[in-house]
Structure formats: C-alpha cells, structure tokens
Biopython code that builds the backbone (N, CA, C, O; Angstrom):
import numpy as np
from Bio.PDB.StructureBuilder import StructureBuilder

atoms = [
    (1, "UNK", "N", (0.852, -1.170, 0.000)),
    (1, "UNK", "CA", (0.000, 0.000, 0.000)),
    (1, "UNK", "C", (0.898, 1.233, 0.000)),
    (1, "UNK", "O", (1.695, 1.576, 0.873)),
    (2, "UNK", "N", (0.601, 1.842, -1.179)),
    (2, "UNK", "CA", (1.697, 3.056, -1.209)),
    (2, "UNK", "C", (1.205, 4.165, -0.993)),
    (2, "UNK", "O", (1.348, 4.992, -1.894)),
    (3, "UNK", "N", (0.381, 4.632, 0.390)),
    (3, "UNK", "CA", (0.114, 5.972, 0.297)),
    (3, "UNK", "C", (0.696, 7.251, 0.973)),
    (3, "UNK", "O", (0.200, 8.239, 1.515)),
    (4, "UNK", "N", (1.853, 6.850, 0.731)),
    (4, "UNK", "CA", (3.265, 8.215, 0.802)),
    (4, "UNK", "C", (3.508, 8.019, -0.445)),
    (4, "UNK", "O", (4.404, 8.845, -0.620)),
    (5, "UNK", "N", (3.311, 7.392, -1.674)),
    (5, "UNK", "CA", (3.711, 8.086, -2.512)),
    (5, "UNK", "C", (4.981, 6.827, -2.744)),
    (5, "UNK", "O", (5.533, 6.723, -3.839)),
    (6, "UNK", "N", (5.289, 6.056, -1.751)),
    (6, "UNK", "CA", (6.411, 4.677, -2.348)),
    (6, "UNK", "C", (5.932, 3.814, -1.294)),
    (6, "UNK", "O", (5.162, 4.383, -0.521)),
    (7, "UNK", "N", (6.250, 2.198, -0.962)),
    (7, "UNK", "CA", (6.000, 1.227, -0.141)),
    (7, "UNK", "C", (6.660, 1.875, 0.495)),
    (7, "UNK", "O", (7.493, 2.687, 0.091)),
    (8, "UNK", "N", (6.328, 1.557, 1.830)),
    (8, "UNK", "CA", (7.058, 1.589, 3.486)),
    (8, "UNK", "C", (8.206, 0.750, 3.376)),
    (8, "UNK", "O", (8.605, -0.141, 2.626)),
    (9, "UNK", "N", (8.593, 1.358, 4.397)),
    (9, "UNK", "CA", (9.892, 0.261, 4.715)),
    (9, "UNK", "C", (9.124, -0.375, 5.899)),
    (9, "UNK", "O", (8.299, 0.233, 6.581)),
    (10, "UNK", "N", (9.451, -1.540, 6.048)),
    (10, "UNK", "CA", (8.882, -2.596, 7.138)),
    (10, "UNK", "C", (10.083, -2.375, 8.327)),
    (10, "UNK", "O", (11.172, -1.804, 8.388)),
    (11, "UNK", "N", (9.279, -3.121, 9.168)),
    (11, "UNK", "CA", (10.834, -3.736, 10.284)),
    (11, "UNK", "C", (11.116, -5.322, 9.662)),
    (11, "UNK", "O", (10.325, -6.042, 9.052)),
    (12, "UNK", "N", (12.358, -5.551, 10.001)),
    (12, "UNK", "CA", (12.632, -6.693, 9.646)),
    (12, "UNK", "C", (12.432, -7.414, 10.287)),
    (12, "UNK", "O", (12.234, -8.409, 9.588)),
    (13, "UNK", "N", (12.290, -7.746, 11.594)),
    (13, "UNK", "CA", (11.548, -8.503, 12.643)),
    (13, "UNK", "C", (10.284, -8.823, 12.462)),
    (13, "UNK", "O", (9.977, -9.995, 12.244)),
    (14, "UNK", "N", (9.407, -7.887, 12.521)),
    (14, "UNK", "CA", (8.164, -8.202, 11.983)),
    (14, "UNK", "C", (7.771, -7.265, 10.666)),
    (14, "UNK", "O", (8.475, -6.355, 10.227)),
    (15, "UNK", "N", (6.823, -7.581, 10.273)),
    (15, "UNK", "CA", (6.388, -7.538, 8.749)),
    (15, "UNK", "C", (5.289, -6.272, 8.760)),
    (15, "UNK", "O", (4.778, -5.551, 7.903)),
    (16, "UNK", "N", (5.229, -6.388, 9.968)),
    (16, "UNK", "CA", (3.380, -5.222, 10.291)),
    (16, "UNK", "C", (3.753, -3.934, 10.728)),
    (16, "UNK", "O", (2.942, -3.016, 10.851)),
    (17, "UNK", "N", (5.380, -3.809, 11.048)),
    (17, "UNK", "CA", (5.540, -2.153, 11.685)),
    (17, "UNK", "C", (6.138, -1.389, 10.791)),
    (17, "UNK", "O", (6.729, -2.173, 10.049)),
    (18, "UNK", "N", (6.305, -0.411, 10.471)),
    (18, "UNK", "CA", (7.071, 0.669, 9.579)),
    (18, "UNK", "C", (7.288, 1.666, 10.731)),
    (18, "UNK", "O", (6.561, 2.045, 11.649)),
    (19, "UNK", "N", (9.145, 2.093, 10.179)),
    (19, "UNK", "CA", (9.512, 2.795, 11.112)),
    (19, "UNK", "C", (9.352, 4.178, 11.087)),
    (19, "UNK", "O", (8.914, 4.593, 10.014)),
    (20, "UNK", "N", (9.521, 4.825, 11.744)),
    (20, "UNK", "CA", (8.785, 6.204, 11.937)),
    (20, "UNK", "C", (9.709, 7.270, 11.592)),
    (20, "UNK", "O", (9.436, 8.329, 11.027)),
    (21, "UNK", "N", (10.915, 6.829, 12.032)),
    (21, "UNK", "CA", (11.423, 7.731, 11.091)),
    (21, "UNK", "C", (11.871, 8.178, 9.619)),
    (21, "UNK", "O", (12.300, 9.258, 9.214)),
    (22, "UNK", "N", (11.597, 6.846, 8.896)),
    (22, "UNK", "CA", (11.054, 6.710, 7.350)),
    (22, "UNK", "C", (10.335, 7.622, 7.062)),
    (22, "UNK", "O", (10.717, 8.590, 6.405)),
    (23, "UNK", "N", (8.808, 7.419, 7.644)),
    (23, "UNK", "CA", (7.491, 8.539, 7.631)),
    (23, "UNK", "C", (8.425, 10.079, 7.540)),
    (23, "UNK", "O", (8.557, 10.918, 6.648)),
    (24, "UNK", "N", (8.873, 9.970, 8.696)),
    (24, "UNK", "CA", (9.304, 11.858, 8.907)),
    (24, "UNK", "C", (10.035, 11.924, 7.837)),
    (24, "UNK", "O", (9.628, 12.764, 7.035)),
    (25, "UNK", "N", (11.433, 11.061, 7.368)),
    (25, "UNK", "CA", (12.172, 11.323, 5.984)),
    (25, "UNK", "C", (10.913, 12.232, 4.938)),
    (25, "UNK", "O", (10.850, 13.387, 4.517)),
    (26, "UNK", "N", (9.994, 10.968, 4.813)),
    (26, "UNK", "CA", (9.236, 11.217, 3.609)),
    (26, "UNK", "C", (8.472, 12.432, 3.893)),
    (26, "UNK", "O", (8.625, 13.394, 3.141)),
    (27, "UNK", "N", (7.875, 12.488, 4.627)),
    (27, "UNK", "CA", (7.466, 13.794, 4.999)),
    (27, "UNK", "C", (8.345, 15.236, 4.415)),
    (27, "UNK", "O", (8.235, 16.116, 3.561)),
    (28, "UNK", "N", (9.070, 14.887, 5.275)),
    (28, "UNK", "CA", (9.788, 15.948, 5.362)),
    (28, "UNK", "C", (10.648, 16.637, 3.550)),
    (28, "UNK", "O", (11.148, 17.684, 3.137)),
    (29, "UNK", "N", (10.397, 15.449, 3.104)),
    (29, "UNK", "CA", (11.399, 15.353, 1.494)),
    (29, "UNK", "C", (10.343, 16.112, 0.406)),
    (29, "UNK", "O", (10.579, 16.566, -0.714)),
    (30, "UNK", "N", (9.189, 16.069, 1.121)),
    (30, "UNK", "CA", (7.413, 15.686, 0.532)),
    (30, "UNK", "C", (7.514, 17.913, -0.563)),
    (30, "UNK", "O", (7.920, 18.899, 0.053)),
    (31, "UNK", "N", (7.159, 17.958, -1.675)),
    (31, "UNK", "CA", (7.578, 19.022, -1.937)),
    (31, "UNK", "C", (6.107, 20.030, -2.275)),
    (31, "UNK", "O", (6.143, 20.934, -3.109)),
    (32, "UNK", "N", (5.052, 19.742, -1.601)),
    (32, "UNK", "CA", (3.937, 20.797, -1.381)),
    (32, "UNK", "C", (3.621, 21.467, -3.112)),
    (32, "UNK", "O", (3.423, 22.677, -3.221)),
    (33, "UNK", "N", (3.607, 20.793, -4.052)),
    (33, "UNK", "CA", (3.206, 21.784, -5.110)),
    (33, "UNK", "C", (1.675, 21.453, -5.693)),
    (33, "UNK", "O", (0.801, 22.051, -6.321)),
    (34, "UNK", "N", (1.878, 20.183, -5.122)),
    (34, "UNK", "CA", (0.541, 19.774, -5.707)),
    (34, "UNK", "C", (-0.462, 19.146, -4.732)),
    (34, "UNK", "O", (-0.126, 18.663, -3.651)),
    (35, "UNK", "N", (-2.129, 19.203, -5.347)),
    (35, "UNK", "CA", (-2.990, 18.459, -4.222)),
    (35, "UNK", "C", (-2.426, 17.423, -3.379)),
    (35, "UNK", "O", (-2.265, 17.373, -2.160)),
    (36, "UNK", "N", (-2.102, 16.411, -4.537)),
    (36, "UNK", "CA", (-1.611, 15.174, -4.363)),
    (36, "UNK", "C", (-0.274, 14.570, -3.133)),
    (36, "UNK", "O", (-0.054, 13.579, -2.436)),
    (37, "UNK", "N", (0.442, 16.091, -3.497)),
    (37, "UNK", "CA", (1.684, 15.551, -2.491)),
    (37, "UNK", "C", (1.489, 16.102, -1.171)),
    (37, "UNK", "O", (2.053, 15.681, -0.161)),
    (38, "UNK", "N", (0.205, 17.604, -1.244)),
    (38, "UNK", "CA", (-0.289, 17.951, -0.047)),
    (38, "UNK", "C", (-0.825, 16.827, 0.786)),
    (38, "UNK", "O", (-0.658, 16.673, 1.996)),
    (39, "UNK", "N", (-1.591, 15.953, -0.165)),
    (39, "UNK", "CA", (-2.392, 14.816, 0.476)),
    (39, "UNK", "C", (-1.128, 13.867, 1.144)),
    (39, "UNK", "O", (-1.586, 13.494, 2.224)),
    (40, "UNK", "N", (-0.024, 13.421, 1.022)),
    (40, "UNK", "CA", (0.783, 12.632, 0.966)),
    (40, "UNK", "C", (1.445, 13.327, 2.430)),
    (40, "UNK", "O", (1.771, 12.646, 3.402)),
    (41, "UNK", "N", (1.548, 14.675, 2.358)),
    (41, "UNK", "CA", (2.557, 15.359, 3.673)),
    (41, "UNK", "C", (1.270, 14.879, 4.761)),
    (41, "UNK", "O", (1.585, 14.061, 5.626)),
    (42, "UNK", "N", (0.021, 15.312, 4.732)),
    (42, "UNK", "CA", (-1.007, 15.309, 5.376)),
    (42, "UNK", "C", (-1.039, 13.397, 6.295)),
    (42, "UNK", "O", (-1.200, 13.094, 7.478)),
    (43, "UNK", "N", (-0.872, 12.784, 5.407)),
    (43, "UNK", "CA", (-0.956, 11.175, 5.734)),
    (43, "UNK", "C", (0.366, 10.900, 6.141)),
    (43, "UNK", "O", (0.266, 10.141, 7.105)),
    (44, "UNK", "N", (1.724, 11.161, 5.865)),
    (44, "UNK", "CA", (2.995, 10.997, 7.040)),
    (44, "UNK", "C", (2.544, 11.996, 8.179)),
    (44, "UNK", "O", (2.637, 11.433, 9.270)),
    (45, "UNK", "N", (2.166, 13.066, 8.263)),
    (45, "UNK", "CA", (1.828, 13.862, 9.407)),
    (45, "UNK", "C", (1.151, 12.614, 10.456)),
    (45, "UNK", "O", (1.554, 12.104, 11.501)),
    (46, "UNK", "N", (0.094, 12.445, 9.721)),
    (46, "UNK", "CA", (-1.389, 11.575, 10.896)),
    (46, "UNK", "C", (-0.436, 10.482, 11.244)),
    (46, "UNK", "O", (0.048, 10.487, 12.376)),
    (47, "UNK", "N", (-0.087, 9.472, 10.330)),
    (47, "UNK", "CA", (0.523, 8.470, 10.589)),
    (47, "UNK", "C", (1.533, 8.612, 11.485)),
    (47, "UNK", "O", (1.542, 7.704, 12.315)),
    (48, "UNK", "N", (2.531, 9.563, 11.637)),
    (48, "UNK", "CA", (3.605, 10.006, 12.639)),
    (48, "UNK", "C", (3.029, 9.995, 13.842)),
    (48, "UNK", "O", (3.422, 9.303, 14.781)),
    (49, "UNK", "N", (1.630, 11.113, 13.878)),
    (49, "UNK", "CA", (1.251, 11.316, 14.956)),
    (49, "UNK", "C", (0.583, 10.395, 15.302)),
    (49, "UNK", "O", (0.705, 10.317, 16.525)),
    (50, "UNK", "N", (-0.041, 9.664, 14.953)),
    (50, "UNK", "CA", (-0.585, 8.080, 15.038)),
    (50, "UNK", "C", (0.293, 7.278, 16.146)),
    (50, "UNK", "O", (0.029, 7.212, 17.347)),
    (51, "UNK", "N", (1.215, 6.780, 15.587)),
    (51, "UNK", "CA", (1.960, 5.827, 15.989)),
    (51, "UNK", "C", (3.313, 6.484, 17.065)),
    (51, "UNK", "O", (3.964, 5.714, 17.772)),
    (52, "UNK", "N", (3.547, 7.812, 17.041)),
    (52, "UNK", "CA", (4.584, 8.288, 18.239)),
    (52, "UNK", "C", (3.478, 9.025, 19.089)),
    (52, "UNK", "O", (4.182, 9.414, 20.021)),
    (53, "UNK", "N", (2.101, 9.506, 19.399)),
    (53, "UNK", "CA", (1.576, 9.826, 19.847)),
    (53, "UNK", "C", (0.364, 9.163, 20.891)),
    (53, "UNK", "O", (0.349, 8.833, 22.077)),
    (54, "UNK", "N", (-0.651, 9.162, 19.754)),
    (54, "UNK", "CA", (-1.410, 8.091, 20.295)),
    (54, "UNK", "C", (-1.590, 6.939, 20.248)),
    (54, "UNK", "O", (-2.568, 6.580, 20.903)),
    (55, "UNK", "N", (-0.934, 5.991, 19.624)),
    (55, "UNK", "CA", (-0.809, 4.415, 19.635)),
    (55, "UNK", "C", (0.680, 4.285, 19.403)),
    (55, "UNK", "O", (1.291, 3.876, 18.416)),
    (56, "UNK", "N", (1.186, 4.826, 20.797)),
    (56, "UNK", "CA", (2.507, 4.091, 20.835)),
    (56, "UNK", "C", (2.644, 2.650, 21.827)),
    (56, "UNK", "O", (1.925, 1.999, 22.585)),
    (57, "UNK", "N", (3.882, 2.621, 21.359)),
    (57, "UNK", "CA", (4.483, 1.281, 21.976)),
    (57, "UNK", "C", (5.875, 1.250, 22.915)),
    (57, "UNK", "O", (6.294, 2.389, 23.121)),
    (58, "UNK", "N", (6.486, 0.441, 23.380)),
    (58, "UNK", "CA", (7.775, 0.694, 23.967)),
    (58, "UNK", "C", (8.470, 0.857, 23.291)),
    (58, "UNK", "O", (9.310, 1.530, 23.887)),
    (59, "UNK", "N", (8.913, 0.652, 21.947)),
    (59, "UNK", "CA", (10.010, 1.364, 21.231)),
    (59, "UNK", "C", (9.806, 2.607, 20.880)),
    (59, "UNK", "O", (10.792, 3.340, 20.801)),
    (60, "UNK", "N", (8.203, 3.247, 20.523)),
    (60, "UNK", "CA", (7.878, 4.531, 19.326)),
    (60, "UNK", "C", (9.273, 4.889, 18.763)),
    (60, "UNK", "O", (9.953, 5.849, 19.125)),
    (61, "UNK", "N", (9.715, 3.645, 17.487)),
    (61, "UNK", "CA", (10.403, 3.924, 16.676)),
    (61, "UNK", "C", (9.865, 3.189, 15.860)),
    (61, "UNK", "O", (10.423, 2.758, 14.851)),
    (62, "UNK", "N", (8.709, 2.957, 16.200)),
    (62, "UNK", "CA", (7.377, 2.068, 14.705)),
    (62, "UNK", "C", (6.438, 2.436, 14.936)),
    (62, "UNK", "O", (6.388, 3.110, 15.965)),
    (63, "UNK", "N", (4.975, 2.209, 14.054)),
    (63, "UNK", "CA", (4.419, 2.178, 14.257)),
    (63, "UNK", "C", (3.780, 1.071, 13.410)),
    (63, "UNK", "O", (4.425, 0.619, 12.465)),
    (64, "UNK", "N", (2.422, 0.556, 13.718)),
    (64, "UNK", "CA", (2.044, -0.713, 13.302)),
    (64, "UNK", "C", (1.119, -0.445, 11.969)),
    (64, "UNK", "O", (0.249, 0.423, 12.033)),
    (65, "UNK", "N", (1.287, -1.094, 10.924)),
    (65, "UNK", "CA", (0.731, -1.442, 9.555)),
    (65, "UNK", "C", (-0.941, -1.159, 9.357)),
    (65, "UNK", "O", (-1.521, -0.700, 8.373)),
    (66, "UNK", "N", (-1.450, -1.574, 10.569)),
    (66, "UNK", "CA", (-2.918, -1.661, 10.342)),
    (66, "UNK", "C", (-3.199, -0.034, 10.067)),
    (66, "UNK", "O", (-3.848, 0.228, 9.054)),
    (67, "UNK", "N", (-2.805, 0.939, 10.806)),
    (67, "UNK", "CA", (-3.380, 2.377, 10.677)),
    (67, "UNK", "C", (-3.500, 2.420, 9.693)),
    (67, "UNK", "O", (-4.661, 2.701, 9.396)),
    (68, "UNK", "N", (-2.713, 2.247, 8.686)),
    (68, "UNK", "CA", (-2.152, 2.723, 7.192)),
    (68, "UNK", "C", (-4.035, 2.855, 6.222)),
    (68, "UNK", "O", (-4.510, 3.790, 5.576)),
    (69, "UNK", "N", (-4.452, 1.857, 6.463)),
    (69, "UNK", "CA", (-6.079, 1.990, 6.164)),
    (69, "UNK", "C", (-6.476, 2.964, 6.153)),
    (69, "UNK", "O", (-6.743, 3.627, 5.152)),
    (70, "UNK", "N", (-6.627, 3.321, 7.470)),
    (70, "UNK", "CA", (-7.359, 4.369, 7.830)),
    (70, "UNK", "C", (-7.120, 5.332, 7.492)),
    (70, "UNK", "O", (-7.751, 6.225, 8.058)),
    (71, "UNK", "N", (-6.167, 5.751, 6.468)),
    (71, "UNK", "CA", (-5.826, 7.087, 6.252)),
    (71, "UNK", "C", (-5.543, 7.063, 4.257)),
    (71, "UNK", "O", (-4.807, 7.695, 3.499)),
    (72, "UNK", "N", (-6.479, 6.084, 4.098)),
    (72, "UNK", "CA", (-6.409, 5.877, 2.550)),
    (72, "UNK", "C", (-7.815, 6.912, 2.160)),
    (72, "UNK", "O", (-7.711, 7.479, 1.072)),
    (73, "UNK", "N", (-9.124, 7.199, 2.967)),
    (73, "UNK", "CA", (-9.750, 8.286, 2.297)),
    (73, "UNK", "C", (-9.879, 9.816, 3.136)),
    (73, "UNK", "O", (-10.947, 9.817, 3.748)),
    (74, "UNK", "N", (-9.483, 10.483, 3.243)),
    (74, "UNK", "CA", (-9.351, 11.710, 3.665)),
    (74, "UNK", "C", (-11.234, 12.210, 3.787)),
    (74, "UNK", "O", (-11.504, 13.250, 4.388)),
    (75, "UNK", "N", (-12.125, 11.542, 3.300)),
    (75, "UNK", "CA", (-13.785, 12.200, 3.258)),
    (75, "UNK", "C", (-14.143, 11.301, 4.585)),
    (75, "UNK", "O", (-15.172, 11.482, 5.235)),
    (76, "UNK", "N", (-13.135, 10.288, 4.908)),
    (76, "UNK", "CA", (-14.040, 9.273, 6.146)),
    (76, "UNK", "C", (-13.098, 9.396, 7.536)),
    (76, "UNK", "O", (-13.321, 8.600, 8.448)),
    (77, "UNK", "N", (-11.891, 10.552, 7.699)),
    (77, "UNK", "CA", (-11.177, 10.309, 8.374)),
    (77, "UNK", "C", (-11.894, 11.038, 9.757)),
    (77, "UNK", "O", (-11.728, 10.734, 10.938)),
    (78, "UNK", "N", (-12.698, 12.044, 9.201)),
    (78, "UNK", "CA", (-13.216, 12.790, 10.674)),
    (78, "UNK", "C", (-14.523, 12.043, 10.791)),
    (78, "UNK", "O", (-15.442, 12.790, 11.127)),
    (79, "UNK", "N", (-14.851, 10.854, 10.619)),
    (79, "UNK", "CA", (-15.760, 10.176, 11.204)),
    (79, "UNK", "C", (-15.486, 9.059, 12.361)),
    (79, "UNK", "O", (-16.207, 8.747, 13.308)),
    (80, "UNK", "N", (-14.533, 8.685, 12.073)),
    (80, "UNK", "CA", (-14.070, 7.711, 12.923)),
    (80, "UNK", "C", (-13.916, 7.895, 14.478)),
    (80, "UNK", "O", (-13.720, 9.106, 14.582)),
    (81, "UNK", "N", (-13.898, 7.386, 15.674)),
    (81, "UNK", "CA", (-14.330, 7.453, 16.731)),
    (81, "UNK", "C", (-12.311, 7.394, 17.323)),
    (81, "UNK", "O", (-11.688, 6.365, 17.586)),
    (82, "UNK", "N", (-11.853, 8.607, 17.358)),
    (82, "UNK", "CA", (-10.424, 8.391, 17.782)),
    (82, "UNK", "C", (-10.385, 8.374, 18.642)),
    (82, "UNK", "O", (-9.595, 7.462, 18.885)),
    (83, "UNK", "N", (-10.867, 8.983, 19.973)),
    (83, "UNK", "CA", (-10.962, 8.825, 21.566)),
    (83, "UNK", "C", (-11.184, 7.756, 22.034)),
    (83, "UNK", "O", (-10.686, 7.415, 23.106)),
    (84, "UNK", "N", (-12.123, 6.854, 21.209)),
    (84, "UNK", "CA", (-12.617, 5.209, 21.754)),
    (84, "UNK", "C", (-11.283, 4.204, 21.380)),
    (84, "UNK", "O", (-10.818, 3.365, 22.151)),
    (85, "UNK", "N", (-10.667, 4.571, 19.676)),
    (85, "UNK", "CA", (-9.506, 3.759, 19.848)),
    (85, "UNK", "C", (-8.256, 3.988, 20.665)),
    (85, "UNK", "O", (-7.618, 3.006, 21.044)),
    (86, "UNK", "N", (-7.769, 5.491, 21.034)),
    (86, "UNK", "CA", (-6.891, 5.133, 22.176)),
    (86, "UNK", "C", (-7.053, 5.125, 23.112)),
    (86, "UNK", "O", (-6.199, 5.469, 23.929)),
    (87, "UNK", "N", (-8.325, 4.693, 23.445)),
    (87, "UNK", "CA", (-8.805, 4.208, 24.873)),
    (87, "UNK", "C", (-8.568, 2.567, 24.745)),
    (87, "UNK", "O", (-8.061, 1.776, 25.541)),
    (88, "UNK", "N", (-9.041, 2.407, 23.647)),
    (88, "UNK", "CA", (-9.323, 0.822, 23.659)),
    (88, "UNK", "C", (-7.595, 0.422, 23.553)),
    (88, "UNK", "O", (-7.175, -0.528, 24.215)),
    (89, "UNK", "N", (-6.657, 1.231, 22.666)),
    (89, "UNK", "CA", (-5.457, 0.818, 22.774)),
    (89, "UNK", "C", (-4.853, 1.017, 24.076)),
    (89, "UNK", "O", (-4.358, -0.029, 24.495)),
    (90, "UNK", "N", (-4.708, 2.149, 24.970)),
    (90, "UNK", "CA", (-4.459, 2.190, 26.366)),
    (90, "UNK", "C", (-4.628, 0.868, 26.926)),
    (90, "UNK", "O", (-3.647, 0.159, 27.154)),
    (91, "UNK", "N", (-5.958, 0.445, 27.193)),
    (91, "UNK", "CA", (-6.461, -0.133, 28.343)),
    (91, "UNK", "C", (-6.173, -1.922, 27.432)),
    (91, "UNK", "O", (-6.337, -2.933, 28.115)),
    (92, "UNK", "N", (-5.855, -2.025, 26.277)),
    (92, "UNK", "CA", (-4.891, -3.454, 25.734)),
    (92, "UNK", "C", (-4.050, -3.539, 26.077)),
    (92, "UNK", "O", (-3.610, -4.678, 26.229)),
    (93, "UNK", "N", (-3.244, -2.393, 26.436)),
    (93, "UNK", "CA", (-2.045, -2.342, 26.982)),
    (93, "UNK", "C", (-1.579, -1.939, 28.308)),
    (93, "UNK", "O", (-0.470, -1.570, 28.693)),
    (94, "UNK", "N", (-2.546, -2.076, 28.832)),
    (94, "UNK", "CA", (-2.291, -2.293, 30.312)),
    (94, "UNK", "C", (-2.064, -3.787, 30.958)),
    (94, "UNK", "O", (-1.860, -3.913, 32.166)),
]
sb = StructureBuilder()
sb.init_structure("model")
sb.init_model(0)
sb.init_chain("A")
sb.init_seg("    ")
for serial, (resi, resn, name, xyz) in enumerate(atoms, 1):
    if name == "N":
        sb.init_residue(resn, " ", resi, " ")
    sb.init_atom(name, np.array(xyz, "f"), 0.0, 1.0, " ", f" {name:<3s}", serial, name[0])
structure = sb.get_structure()
C-alpha cells in the first residue's frame, strides 16, 4: 500500500511495523506543489502522529501497519471514533 507516494519500509523482525522515522524522511522530502503531495505530507503527518503519539508502543520507533487503512480516504477520516480507539489501545495495553 503506497500511500506516501512509495511502499514503506517494514521492520525486519516483523512484517506489520514501519519505522517512523522513514514517515518523517518522507514527509519531510514531501515538496507541497501539488494536491496530491499535499495529500501525501497530510498522511505521514497523521501516521507520525498516530503511531509516536497516540498508539505508541515501547520502542515509538514504529508504528504498526494496520493504521495505514485508515488514512487511505481523507472524506471518512473525521468520522471515525479516535478517543474510543486510544482508549481501547491504552487499556490493551495495560
């Protein structure tokens, strides 16, 4: 799923995390001229803040594969219930 614009880099350990500071590379490389790459800075942004913010882990130097979904349509992203999932992720991880 390429929605930065190239595949993720994985972890090599497991197959489901991409590392976060990849995201910020790309981000950060990301050159604002068009809708498209606006859309692209916008989805390393969430995803960053995703996975070093609110669904971190003991490393937050990954974050896990599944988000990546959720940030494929930009018309369904302010529907989704984000307070219930890092609640529900908190309290998994307790």
């Amino acid at each position: 799923m390429a929605i930065f614009g190239r595949e993720p880099v994985l972890n090599c350990n497991s197959k489901s995390y991409i590392k976060l500071g990849w995201v910020r590379r790309i981000r950060d490389a990301e050159p604002l001229d068009t809708e498209e790459s606006i859309r692209r800075y916008v989805r390393c942004q969430i995803f960053f803040m995703l996975g070093s913010t609110l669904f971190t882990d003991k490393s937050t130097a990954y974050a896990h594969a599944k988000y990546l979904s959720l940030l494929r349509d930009f018309e369904w992203i302010h529907t989704y219930s984000w307070g219930s999932a890092c609640l529900a992720h908190l309290y998994r991880a307790l």
